[in-house]
C-alpha positions as CSV (number, residue, x, y, z in Angstrom):
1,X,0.7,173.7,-89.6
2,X,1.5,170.6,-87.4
3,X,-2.2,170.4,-85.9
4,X,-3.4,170.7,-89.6
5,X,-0.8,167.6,-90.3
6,X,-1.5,165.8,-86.9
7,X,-5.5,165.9,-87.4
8,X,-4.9,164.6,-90.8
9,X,-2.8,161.7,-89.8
10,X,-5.3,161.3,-87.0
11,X,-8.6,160.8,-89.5
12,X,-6.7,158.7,-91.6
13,X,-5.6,156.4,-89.0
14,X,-9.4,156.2,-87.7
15,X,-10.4,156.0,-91.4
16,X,-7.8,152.6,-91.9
17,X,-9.3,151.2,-88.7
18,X,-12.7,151.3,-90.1
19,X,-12.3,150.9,-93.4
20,X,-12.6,146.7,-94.1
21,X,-10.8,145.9,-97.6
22,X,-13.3,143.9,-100.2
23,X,-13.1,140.2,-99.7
24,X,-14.1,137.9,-101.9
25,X,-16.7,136.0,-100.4
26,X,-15.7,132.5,-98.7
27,X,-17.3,129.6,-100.2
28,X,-17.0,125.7,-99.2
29,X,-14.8,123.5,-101.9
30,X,-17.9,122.0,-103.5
31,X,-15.8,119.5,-105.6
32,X,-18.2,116.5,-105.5
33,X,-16.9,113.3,-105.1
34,X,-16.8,111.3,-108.4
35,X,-17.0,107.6,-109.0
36,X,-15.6,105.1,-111.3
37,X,-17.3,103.5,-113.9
38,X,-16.5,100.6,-115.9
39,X,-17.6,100.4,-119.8
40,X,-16.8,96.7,-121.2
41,X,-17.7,97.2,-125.2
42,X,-19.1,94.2,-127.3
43,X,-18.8,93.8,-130.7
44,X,-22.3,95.3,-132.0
45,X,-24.8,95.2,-134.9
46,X,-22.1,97.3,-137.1
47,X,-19.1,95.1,-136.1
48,X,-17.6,94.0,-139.6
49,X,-17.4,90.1,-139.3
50,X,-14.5,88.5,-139.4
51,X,-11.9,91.6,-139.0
52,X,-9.7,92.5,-135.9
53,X,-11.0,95.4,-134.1
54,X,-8.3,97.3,-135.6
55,X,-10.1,97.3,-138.7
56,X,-13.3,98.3,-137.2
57,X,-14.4,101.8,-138.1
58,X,-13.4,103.4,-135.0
59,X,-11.9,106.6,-135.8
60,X,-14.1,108.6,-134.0
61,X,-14.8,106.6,-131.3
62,X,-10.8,107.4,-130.5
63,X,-11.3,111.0,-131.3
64,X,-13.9,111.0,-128.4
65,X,-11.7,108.4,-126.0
66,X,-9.2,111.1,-126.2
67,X,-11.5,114.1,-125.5
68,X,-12.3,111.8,-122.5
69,X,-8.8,111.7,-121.8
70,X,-8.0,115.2,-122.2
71,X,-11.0,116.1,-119.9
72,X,-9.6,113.9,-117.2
73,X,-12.7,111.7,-117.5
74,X,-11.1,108.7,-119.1
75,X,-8.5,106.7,-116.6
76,X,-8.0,103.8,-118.5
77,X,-9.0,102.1,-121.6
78,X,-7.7,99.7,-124.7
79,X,-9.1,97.0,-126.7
80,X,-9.3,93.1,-125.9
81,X,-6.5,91.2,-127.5
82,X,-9.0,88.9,-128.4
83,X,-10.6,91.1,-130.4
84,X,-13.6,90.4,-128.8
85,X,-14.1,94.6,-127.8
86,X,-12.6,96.3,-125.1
87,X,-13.2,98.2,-122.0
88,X,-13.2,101.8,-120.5
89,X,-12.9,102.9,-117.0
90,X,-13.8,106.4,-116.6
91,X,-14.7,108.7,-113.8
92,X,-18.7,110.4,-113.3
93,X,-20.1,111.9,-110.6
94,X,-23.1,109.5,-110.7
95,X,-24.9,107.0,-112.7
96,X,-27.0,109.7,-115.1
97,X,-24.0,111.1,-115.9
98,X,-21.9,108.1,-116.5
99,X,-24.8,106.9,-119.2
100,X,-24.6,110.3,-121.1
101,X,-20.9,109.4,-121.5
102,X,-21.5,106.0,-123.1
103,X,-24.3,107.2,-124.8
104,X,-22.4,109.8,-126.8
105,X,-19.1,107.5,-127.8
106,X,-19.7,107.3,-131.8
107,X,-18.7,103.6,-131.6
108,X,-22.0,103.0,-129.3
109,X,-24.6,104.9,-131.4
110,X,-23.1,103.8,-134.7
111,X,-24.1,100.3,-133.3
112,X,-20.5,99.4,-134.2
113,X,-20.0,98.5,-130.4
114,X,-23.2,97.4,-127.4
115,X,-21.9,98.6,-124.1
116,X,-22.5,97.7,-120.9
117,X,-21.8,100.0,-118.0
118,X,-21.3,99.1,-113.8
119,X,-20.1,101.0,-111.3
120,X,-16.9,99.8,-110.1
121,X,-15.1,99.9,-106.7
122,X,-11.4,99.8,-107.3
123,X,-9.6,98.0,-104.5
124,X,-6.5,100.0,-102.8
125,X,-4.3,96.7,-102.3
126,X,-1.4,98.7,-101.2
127,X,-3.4,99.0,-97.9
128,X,-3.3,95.3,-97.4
129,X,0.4,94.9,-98.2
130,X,1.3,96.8,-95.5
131,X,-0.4,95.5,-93.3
């Protein structure tokens, strides 16, 4: 009886030395670097003359701001004081991308706003104060 218990301990300890668990393969972090993009928003062909832009008819162009927002596209954005428009900065992993964005806010193809989109380099000036 203890041979017949030793060779069974024996083949299972050979069968946990060559037996390899399943591993999920390794892949590389292929999070792509995004950039920032910079949307300054002009009062368009729809604009209602002579009324603040909180009179405009908006609504769904805020539905969509926040969408951008709760996506963790849309990093900043608000209208002019001036009521002249206002301006979006919102991250894109390149420029096709970025244009699809604008090109979808309701404000932009109800003509209620014209955009105009750059790429913008936002300056770390923390760096330079400690220096």
């Amino acid at each position: 009886m203890n041979r017949l218990v030793w060779l069974m301990a024996f083949a299972l300890t050979g069968f946990a030395f060559t037996y390899k668990t399943p591993v999920a393969p390794q892949q590389p972090e292929t999070r792509k670097m995004k950039s920032t993009y910079l949307v300054i928003y002009r009062p368009g062909p729809a604009w209602i003359s002579g009324k603040p832009v909180t009179e405009q008819p908006l609504k769904e162009h805020g539905k969509y701001m926040l969408s951008l927002y709760k996506n963790g596209v849309l990093k900043f954005a608000g209208p002019f004081t001036d009521n002249a428009g206002g301006a979006v900065a919102f991250e894109a992993e390149n420029e096709d991308e970025a244009k699809a964005v604008v090109a979808a806010d309701p404000a932009v193809t109800s003509k209620v706003f014209l955009s105009e989109l750059h790429p913008w380099r936002l300056v770390d000036w923390e760096q330079y104060v400690k220096k």
